[in-house]
C-alpha positions in Angstrom: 45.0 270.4 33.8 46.5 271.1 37.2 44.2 270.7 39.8 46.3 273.5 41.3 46.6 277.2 40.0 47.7 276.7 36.2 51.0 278.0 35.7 52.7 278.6 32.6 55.9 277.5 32.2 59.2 278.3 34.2 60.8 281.7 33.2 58.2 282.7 30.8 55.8 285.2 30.4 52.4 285.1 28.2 51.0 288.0 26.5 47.4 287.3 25.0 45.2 289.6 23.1 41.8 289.7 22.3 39.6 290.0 19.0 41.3 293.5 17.4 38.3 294.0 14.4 40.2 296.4 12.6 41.1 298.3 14.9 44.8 299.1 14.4 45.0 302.1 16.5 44.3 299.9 19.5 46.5 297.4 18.5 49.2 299.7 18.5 48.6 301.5 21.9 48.5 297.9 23.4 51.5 296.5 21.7 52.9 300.1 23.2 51.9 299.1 26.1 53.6 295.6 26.2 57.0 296.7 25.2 56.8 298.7 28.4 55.5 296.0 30.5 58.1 293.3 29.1 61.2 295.7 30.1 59.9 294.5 33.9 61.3 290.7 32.7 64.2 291.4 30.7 65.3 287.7 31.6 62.1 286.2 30.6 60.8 284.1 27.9 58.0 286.4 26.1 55.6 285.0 24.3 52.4 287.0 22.7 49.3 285.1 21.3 47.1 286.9 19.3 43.9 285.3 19.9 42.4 285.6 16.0 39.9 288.2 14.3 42.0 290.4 13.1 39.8 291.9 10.6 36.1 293.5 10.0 33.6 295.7 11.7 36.6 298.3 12.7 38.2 300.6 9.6 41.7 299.5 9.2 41.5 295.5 8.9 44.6 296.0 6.1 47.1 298.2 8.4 46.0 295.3 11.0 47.0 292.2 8.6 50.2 294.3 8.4 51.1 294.9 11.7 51.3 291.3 12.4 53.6 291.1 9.7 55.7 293.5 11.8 55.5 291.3 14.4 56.1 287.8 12.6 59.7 289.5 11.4 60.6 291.2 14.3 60.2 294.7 13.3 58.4 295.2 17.0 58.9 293.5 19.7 61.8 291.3 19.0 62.4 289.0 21.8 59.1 287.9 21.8 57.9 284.2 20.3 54.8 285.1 18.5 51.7 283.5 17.2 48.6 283.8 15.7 45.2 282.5 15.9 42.5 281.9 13.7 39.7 283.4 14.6 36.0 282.8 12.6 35.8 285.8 10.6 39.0 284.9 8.6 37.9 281.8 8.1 34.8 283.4 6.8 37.0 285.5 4.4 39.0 282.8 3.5 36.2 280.6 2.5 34.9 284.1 0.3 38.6 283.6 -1.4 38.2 279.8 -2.0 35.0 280.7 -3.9 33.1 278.2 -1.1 31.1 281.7 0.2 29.3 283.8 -2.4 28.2 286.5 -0.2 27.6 286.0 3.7 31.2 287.0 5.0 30.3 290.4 3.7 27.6 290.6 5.6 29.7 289.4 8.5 32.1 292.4 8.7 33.7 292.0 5.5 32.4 294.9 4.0 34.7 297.3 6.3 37.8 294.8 5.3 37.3 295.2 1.9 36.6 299.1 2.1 40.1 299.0 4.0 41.8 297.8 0.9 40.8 300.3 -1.3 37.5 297.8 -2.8 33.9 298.8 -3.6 32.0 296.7 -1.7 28.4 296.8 -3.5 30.5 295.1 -6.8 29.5 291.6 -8.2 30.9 288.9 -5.6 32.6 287.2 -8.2 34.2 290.4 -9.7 35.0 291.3 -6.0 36.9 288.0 -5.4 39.2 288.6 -8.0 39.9 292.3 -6.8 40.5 290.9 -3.5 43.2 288.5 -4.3 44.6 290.8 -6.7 44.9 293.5 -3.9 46.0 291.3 -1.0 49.3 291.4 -0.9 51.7 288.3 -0.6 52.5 289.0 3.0 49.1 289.4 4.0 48.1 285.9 2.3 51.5 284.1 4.5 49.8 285.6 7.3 46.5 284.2 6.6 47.7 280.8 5.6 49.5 280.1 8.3 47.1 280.9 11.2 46.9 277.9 14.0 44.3 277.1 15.5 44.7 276.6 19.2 48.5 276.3 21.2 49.0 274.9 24.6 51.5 276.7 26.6 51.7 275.2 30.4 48.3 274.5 31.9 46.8 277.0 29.5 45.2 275.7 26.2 44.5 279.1 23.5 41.9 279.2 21.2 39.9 281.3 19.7 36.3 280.6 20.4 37.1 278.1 23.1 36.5 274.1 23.3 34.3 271.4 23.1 33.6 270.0 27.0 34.5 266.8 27.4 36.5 266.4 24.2 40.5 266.0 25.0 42.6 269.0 23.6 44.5 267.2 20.7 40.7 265.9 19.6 39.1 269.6 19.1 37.5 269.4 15.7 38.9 272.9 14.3 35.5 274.0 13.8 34.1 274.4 17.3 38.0 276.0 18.2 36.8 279.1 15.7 33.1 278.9 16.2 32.1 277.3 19.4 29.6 279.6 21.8 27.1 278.4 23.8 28.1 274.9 25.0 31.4 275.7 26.1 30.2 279.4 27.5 27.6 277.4 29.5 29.6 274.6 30.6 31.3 274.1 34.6 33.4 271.3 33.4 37.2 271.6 33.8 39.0 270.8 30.9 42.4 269.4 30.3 43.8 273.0 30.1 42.5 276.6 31.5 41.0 277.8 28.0 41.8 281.2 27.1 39.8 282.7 24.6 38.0 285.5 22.3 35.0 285.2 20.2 32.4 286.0 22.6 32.6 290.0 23.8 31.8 291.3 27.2 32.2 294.7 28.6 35.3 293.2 30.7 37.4 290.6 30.8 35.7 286.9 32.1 37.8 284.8 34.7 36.1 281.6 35.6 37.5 278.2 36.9 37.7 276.9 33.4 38.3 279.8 31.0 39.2 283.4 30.6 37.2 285.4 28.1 39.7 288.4 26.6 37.3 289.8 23.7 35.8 293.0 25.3 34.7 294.1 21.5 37.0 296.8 20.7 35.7 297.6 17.1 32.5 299.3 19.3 33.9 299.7 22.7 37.8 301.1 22.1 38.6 298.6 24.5 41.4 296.0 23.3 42.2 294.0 26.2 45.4 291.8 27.0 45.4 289.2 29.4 49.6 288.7 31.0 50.5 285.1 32.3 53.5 284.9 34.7 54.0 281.5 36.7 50.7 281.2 38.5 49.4 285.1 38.1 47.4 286.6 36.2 46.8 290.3 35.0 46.1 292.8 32.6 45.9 295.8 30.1 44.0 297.6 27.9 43.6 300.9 26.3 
């Protein structure tokens, strides 16, 4: 990373937000927000990053998977370059899909996602699977399918639960970029990019030598928080 301020590339400005958990009325008022804010940089490359969980714990984890269909076509915000993130709990849903997860993801949140489209929760797992992928619809599973996860932008690395310290950015195992807590929360060490990340909520937004932390738990708090990277600065909004 540069031992200097990291700075994102020339002309371009980076929109990240945090873990949204359902919560599409937040999304919204944020993504409101934005389009206001990216009027100031008309000339600007845009980029937004949507920093993974998407779904559970909040009530509307479907109109959620939806917006960011909005978003991956254009319908809003439509000079931006956008992309998504994998966070843990779709990889915990996904895993429920392959049949790999008889049960745990609904304990993990997935009980609210599945209320959101239209599902009894308290049904057979099995039987519930099969309702599921009947019910999600085909631009919901492109969504899912495609998630990344982790892009480098400049001197900043995105992920959604962070890195392992001391392993080189292209040689993240996947699992610690979803999962990942205490060892990188913990750790002093610079890595090879400023980390931004999610996963692990505080009441505000963390900004420490090596990382940023954007997940201020907006399912529970109504906070959704974006972090805004211009050059070397740094800033932000929330509802």
């Amino acid at each position: 990373m540069n031992e200097q301020s990291p700075k994102t590339p020339k002309n371009t400005r980076i929109y990240a937000i945090g873990d949204v958990h359902g919560r599409l009325d937040l999304l919204d008022q944020l993504l409101g927000q934005i389009d206001i804010d990216a009027k100031t940089g008309p000339n600007l490359n845009k980029i937004l990053v949507m920093m993974g969980d998407y779904i559970d714990r909040g009530p509307d984890s479907q109109g959620v998977i939806s917006r960011l269909d909005d978003l991956k076509n254009a319908r809003i915000l439509d000079d931006f370059t956008v992309h998504f993130l994998k966070g843990n709990h779709e990889d915990s849903m996904m895993s429920f899909l392959a049949n790999q997860d008889k049960a745990s993801w609904l304990a993990f949140g997935g009980v609210q996602t599945v209320l959101s489209y239209g599902l009894n929760p308290k049904q057979n797992p099995d039987t519930l699977r099969a309702l599921f992928l009947k019910a999600l619809p085909k631009t919901h599973r492109e969504i899912l399918r495609t998630l990344k996860f982790c892009i480098s932008i400049g001197d900043y690395g995105f992920a959604h639960a962070g890195v392992r310290p001391g392993v080189a950015w292209n040689n993240q195992d996947p699992n610690d970029l979803l999962w990942i807590r205490a060892e990188f929360l913990k750790s002093k060490d610079r890595h090879d990019r400023m980390i931004v990340h999610g996963h692990s909520p505080s009441q505000d937004p963390i900004v420490l030598p090596n990382r940023i932390g954007i997940d201020t738990e907006a399912w529970s708090s109504n906070t959704l928080t974006c972090l805004i990277l211009e050059d070397d600065q740094r800033r932000f909004l929330s509802t």
